[in-house]
Steps between C-alpha positions, in 0.01 A plus 500: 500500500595856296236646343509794219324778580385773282470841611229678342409171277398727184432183325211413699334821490451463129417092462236557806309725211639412172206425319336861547827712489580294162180576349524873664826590334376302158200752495726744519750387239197442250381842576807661420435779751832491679487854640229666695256171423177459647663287746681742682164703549340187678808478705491877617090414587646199694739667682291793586233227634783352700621768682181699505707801333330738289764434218768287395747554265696249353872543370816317433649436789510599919752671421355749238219518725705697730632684250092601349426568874798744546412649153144564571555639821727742306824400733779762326877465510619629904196370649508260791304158526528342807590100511649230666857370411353138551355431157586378206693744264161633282350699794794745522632470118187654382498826756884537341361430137252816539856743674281442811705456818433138744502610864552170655305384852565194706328181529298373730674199658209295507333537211797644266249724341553913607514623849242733528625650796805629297305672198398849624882590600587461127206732344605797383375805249642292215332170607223411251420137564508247746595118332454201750554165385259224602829226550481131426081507495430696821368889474690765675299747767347689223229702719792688694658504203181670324463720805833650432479543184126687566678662753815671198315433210661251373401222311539154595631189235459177606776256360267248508709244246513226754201554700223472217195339661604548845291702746520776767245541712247315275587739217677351175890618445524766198160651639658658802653844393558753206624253252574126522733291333521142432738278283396188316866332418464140464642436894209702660230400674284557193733479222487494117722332236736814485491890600226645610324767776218690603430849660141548718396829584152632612579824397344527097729783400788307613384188333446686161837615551673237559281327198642752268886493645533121431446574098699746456297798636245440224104624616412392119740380208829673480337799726738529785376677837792363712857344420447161574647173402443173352362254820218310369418171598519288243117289403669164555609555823150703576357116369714339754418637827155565415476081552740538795350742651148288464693253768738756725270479779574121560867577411507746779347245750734262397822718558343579841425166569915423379558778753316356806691185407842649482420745836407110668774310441759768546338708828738509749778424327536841280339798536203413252317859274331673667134619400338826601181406718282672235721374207495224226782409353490341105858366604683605182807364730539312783826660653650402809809594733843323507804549635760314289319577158730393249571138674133457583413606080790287394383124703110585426637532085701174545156310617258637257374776697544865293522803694453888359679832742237775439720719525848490556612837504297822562442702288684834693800255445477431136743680234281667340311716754877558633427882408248511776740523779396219691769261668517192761252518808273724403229286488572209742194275462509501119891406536458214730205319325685513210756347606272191636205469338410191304195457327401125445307314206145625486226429280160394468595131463715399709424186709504425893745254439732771319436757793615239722797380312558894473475564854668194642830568265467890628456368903850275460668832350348792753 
């Protein structure tokens, strides 16, 4: 019998807590502070508690939070930040935003986050920052990354937008280098009702910074230290995931738990993610291998299962970072996941029965 499967089931994440986002976002409205509210200070406290972080700074999206890092770290127009081509679109955008240069690395072909092993050929004297990004919920090797960077002075920015919550080596993502970065967009593991983000730093200078950047450079009213921009995040999404965030731990377990369920039912059958030993993974996606993509997408949509390709092309490959030079094979790995990966419905919610309707459909197709 065909089910209909939803893939990141949004509307479940807000009936599960209605009642006290309602009245959160009511106190908010009544209050009238819509910018900078007291809300958004209780979130920062939150966060910091979360991640054990000395700061957190709130803004308006992961992918301003990027930008603020870049900013803060004074990244200048010529300057090289070095990334992977695996990624969604933000991580690179913003080093081209600031006249920065991406120096692209390969993937791992395991995890699909940075190959370490690849870095240190890349640095050079214009190389100011390393950016790793912690894919689908699983941190990248950020101690040889931080060793490097120790090693060149350089600082290291976590693109932590999909990994919030996750840990490496019993330490929190966004408190594992210079500056981490996190993105709050309604699909993520901890998601509000629109944009939002977060930078974490245990550096005060940098968080004071960075504080100032996202209003416009202010350090009191219309006194500008720094140019800066406009990237606060607004009170009634502060409101939002300060309930959320009251229950992430138990939507974390429950994503694993979806995880172990998936990994089960599909283990020798597909090559299932694979998880560092020292890792935990938040799962922002479950992503998967397959030959014959298109067909396989195409028969899962036609009985109720959605699918997602994160990503599709890489990002040496796209139009607009053309001017970079880079063509066709030069980063193999990154080129050939794209061209198979497949990441399947995952949320908090969904039921054994799904998983195995999921996986069963899947099995017929693989």
């Amino acid at each position: 019998m065909m089910m209909k499967i939803d893939f990141a089931n949004l509307p479940k994440a807000y009936q599960e807590h209605k009642t006290a986002i309602d009245q959160a976002m009511t106190s908010v409205v009544s209050s009238s502070r819509f910018i900078m509210g007291k809300e958004v200070v209780k979130l920062e406290n939150a966060l910091q508690e979360f991640t054990k972080s000395k700061f957190a700074i709130t803004c308006s999206s992961g992918t301003d939070a990027l930008l603020l890092a870049m900013m803060a770290l004074d990244i200048k127009p010529g300057d090289e930040i070095i990334t992977t081509p695996f990624t969604f679109i933000a991580t690179a955008e913003t080093i081209a935003l600031l006249g920065a240069v991406p120096v692209f690395v390969d993937i791992n072909q395991n995890t699909y986050n940075i190959d370490v092993n690849l870095v240190e050929e890349k640095i050079t004297s214009k190389t100011k920052a390393i950016m790793p990004v912690s894919l689908y919920g699983q941190v990248a090797d950020m101690d040889e990354l931080n060793a490097l960077a120790n090693t060149y002075d350089l600082a290291v920015i976590e693109d932590a937008a999909q990994s919030f919550g996750a840990t490496y080596k019993n330490k929190k993502s966004c408190n594992l280098s210079t500056i981490g970065c996190t993105s709050f967009f309604p699909a993520k593991p901890l998601g509000c009702f629109g944009d939002g983000g977060a930078l974490f730093t245990n550096d005060e200078i940098l968080a004071n910074k960075i504080s100032s950047i996202r209003i416009h450079g202010q350090t009191q009213r219309y006194i500008h230290k720094y140019i800066g921009i406009g990237g606060r995040l607004d009170t009634l999404q502060a409101a939002v995931l300060l309930e959320k965030l009251k229950h992430y731990d138990r939507d974390v377990e429950r994503r694993q738990n979806v995880a172990r369920m998936y990994n089960e039912f599909l283990e020798g059958k597909t090559k299932v993610p694979f998880i560092e030993e020292h890792n935990t993974s938040v799962w922002a996606q479950y992503s998967i291998q397959v030959e014959n993509r298109d067909e396989v997408q195409r028969k899962l949509k036609e009985l109720g299962i959605p699918t997602a390709v994160h990503y599709p092309k890489p990002l040496h490959l796209q139009e607009c970072f053309s001017y970079l030079g880079y063509k066709e094979n030069d980063f193999l790995v990154s080129e050939r996941v794209s061209k198979q990966i497949l990441s399947l419905p995952m949320n908090p919610y969904l039921k054994i029965e799904e998983i195995k309707y999921i996986t069963a459909v899947l099995k017929d197709l693989l």
